[in-house]
DSSP file (Angstrom, degrees, kcal/mol; ACC not computed):
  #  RESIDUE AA STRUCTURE BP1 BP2  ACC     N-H-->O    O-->H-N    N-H-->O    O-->H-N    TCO  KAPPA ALPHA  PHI   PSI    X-CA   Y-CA   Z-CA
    1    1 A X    >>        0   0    0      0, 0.0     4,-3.1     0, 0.0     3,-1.4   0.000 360.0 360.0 360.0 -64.2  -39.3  -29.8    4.9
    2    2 A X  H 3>  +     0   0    0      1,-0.2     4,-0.7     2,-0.2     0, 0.0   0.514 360.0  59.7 -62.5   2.0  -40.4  -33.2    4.7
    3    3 A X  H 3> S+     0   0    0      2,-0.2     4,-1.5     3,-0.1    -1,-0.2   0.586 104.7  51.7 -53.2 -37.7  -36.9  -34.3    3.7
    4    4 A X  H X> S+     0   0    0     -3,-1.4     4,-1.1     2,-0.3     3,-0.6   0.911 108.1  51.0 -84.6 -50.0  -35.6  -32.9    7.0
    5    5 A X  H 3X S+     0   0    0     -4,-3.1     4,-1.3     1,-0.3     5,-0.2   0.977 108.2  47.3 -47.9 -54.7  -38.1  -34.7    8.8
    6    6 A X  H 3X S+     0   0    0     -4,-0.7     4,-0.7     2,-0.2    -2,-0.3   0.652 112.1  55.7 -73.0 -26.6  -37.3  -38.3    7.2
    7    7 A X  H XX S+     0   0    0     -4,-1.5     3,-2.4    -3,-0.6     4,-2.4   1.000 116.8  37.5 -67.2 -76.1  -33.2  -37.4    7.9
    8    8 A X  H 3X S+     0   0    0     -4,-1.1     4,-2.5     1,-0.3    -2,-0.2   0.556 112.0  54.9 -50.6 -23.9  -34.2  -36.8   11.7
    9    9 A X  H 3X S+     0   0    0     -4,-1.3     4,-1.1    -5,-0.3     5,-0.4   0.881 114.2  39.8 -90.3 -31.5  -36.4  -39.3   11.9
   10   10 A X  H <X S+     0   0    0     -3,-2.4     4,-0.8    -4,-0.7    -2,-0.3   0.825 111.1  55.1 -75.3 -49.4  -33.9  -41.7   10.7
   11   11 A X  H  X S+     0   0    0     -4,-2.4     4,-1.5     1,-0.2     5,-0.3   0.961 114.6  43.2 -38.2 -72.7  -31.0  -40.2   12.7
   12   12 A X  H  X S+     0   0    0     -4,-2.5     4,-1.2     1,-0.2    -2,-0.2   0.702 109.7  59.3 -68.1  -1.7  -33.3  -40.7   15.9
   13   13 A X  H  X S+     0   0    0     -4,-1.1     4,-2.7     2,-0.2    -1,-0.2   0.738 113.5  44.5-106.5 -64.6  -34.4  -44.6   14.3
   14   14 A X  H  < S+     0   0    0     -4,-0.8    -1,-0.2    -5,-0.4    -2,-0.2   0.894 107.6  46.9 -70.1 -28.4  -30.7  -45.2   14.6
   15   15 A X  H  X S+     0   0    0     -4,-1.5     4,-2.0     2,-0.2    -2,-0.2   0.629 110.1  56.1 -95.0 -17.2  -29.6  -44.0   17.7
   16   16 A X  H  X S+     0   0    0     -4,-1.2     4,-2.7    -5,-0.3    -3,-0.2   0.696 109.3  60.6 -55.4 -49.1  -32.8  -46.0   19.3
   17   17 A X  H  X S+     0   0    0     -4,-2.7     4,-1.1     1,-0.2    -2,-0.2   0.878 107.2  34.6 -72.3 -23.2  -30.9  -48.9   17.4
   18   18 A X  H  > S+     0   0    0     -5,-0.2     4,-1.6     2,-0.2     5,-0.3   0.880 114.1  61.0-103.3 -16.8  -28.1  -48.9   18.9
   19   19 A X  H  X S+     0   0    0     -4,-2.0     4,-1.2     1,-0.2    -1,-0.2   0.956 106.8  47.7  11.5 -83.9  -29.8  -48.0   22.0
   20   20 A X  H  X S+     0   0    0     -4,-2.7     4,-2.7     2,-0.2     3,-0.4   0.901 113.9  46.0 -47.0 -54.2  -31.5  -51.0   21.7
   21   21 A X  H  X>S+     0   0    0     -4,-1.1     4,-1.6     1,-0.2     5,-0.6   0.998 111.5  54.4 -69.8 -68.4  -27.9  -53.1   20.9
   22   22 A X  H  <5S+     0   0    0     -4,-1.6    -1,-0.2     2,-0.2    -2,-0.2   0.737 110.0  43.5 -38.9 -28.3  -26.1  -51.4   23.9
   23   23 A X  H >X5S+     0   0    0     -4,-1.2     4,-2.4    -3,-0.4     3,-1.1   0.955 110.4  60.2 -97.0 -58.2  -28.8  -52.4   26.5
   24   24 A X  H >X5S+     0   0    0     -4,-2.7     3,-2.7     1,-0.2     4,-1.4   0.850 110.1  39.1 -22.1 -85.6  -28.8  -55.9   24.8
   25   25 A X  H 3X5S+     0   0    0     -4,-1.6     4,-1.1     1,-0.3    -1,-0.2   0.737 112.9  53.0 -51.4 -20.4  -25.1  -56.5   25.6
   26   26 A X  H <><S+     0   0    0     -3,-1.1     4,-1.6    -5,-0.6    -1,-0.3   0.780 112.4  51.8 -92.3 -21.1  -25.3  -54.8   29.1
   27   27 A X  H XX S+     0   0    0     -3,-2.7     4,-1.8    -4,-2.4     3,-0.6   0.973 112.9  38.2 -65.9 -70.4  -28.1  -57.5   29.4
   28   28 A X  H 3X S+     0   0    0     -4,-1.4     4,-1.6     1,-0.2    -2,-0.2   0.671 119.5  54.6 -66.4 -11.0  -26.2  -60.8   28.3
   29   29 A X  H 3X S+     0   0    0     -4,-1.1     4,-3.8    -5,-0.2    -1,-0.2   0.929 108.0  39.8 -87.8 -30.0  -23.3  -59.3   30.2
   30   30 A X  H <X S+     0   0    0     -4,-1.6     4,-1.7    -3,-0.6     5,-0.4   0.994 116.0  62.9 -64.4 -64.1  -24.9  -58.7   33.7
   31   31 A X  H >X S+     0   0    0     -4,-1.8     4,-1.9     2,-0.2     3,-1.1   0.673 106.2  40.4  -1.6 -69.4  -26.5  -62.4   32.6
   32   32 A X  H 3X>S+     0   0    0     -4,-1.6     4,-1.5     1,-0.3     5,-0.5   0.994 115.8  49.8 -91.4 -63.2  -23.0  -64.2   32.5
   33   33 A X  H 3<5S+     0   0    0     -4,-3.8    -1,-0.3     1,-0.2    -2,-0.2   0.692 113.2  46.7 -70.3  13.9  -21.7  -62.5   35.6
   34   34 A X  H <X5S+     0   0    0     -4,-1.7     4,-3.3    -3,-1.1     5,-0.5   0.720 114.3  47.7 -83.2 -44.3  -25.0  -63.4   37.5
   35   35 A X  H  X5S+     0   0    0     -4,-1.9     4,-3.2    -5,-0.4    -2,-0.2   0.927 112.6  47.2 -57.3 -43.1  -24.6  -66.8   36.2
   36   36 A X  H  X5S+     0   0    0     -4,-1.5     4,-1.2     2,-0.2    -1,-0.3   0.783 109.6  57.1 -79.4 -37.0  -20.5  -67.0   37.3
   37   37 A X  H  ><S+     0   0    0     -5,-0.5     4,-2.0     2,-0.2    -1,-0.2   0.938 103.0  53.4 -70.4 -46.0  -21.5  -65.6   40.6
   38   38 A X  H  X S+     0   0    0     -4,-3.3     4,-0.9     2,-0.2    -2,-0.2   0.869 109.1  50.2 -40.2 -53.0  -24.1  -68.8   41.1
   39   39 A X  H  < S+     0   0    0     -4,-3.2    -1,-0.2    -5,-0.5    -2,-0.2   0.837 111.5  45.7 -73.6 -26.5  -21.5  -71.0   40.5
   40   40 A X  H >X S+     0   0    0     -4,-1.2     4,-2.5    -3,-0.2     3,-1.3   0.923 118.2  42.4 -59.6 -61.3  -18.9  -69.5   43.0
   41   41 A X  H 3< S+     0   0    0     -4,-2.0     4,-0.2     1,-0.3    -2,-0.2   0.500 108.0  54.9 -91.4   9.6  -21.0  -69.2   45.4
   42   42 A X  T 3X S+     0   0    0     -4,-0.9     4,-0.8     2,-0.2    -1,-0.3   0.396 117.4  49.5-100.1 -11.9  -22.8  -73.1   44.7
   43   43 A X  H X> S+     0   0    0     -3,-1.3     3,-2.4    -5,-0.2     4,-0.7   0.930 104.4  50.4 -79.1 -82.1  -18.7  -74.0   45.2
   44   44 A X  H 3X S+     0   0    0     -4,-2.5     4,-2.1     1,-0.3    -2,-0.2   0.624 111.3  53.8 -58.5 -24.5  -18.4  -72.1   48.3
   45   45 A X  H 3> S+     0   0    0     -5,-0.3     4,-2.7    -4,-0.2    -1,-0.3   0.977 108.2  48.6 -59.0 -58.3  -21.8  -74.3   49.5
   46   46 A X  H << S+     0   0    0     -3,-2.4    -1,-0.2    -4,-0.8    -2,-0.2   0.769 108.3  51.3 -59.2 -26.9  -20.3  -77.4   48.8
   47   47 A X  H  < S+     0   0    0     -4,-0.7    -1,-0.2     2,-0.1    -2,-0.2   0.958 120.5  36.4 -63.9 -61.6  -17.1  -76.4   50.7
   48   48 A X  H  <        0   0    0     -4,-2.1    -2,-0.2     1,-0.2    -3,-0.1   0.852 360.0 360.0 -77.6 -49.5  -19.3  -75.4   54.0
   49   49 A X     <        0   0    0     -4,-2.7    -1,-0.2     0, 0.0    -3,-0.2   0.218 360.0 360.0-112.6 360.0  -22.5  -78.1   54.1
């Protein structure tokens, strides 16, 4: 019984990790296309003023 626990507990220990990794990458990604957007639209400034 307490084998079955430590598998499960490790199953949910893993899927929490990549969890973890997935939200990380959805972080740096939104990150670079905030960043890419700033710079378009710091162009488009420079065009107008």
């Amino acid at each position: 019984m307490l084998l079955d626990i430590k598998e499960r507990m490790v199953k949910v220990q893993t899927k929490i990790d990549s969890m973890a990794e997935d939200a990380e990458k959805t972080a740096n990604e939104a990150l670079a296309s905030t960043k890419s957007s700033h710079k378009k639209i710091d162009k488009i400034d420079k065009i107008f003023l």
